[in-house]
C-alpha positions in Angstrom: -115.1 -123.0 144.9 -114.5 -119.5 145.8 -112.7 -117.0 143.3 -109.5 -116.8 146.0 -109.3 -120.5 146.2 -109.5 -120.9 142.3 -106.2 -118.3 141.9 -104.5 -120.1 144.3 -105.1 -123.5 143.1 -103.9 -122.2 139.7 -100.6 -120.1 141.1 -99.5 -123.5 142.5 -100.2 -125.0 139.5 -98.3 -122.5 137.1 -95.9 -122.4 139.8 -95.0 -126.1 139.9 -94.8 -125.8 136.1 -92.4 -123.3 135.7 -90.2 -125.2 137.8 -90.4 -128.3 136.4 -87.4 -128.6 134.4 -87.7 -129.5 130.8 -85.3 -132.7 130.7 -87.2 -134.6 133.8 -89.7 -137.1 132.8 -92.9 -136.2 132.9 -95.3 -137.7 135.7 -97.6 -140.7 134.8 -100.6 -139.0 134.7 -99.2 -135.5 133.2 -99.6 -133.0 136.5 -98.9 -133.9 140.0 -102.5 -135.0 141.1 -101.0 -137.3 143.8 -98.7 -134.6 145.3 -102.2 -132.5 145.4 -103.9 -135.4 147.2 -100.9 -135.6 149.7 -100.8 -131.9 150.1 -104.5 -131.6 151.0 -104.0 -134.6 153.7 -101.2 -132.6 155.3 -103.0 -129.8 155.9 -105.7 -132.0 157.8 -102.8 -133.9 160.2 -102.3 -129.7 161.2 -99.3 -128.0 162.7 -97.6 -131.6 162.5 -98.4 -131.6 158.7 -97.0 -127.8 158.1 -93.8 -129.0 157.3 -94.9 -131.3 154.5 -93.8 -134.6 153.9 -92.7 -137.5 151.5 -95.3 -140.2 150.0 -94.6 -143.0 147.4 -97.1 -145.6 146.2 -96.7 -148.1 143.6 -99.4 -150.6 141.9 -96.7 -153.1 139.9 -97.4 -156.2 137.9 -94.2 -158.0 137.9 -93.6 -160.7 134.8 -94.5 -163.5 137.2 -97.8 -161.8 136.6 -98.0 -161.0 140.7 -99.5 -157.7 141.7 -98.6 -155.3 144.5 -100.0 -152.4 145.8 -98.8 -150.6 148.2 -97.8 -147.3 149.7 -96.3 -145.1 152.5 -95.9 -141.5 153.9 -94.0 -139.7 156.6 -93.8 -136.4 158.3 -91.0 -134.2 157.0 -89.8 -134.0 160.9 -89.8 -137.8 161.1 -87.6 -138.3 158.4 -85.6 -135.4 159.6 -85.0 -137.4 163.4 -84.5 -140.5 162.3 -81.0 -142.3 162.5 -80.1 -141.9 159.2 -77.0 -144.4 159.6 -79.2 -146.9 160.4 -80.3 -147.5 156.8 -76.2 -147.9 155.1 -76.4 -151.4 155.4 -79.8 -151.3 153.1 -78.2 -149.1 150.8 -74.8 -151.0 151.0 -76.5 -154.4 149.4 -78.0 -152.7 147.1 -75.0 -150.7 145.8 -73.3 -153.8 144.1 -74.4 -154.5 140.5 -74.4 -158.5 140.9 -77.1 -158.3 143.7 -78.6 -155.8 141.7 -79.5 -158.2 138.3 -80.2 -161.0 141.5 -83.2 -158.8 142.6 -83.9 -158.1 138.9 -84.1 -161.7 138.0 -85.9 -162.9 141.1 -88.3 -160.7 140.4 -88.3 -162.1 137.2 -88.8 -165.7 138.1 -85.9 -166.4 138.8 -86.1 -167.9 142.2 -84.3 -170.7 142.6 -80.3 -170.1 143.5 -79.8 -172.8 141.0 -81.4 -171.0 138.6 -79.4 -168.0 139.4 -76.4 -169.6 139.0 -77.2 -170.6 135.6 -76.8 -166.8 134.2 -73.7 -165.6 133.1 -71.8 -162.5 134.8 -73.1 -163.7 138.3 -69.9 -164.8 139.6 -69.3 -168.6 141.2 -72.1 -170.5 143.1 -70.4 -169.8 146.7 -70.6 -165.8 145.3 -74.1 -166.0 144.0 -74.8 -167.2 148.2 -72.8 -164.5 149.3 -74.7 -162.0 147.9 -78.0 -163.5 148.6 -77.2 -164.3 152.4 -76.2 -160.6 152.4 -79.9 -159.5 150.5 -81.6 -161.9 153.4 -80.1 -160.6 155.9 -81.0 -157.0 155.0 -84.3 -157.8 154.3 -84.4 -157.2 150.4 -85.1 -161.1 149.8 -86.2 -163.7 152.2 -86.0 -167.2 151.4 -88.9 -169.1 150.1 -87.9 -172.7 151.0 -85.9 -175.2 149.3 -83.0 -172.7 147.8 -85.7 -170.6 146.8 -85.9 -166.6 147.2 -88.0 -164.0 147.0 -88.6 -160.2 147.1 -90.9 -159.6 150.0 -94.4 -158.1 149.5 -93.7 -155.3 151.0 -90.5 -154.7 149.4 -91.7 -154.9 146.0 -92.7 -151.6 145.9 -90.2 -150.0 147.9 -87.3 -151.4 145.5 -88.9 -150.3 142.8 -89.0 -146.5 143.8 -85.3 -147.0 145.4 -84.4 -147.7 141.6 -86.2 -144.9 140.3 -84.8 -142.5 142.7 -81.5 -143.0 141.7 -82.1 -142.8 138.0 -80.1 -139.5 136.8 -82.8 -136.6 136.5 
């Protein structure tokens, strides 16, 4: 690697820790080696990529012992054009603490609205279907047959980021 490349390497690296505030968690890992990663496959997408862009990835083992990997990236501009209205209702089903602990205990093992109605704090069995019609019908469950529900696959992930972005930094 040549001596310019090295000092620049390391100014972005000092650079990112100096402004890393002290009462954030620190990344798995301990540096940012996934933002690096990113970073290097923007500047091969070229002017479209000069913006920068937004990545998460997850590889979860839920307590059902099922695995998920998965991950997804945009443009900056994308995200910028979208319709941003068009994701309220996703947002609204998940801003309700009762379908919260439902997507927790799914998750869980809990799969089974009979089951669900079984825990305390969940409200009366014609609630417990309100809320779950309502997580159906915005895609953050899908139902698995027989009263049965589930997280999708490839929600899994997503979910779990959406609850880690909106822990207080």
């Amino acid at each position: 690697m040549e001596l310019e490349e090295r000092v620049a390497a390391l100014e972005r690296r000092i650079a990112a820790l100096e402004g890393r505030r002290t009462d954030t968690p620190e990344p798995v890992g301990g540096d940012f080696w996934a933002l690096e990663a990113f970073k290097e496959r923007l500047t091969d997408t070229g002017p479209a990529g000069e913006d920068g862009g937004v990545v998460f990835t997850g590889a979860v083992r839920l307590p059902t012992d099922e695995r998920y990997e998965w991950q997804y990236g945009a443009l900056t501009g994308e995200v910028l054009d979208q319709d941003w209205t068009e994701a309220a209702d996703s947002f609204a089903a998940l801003g309700y603490p009762v379908r919260l602990r439902l997507l927790r205990e799914i998750l869980g093992g809990r799969s089974s609205a009979a089951e669900l109605a079984e825990l305390d704090g969940l409200g009366t069995t014609g609630q417990i279907y309100h809320h779950l019609r309502l997580l159906t019908g915005t895609g953050w469950l899908q139902a698995a047959g027989r009263g049965r529900y589930q997280v999708p696959p490839a929600r899994v992930v997503p979910l779990l980021v959406v609850l880690t972005a909106a822990r207080p930094v």
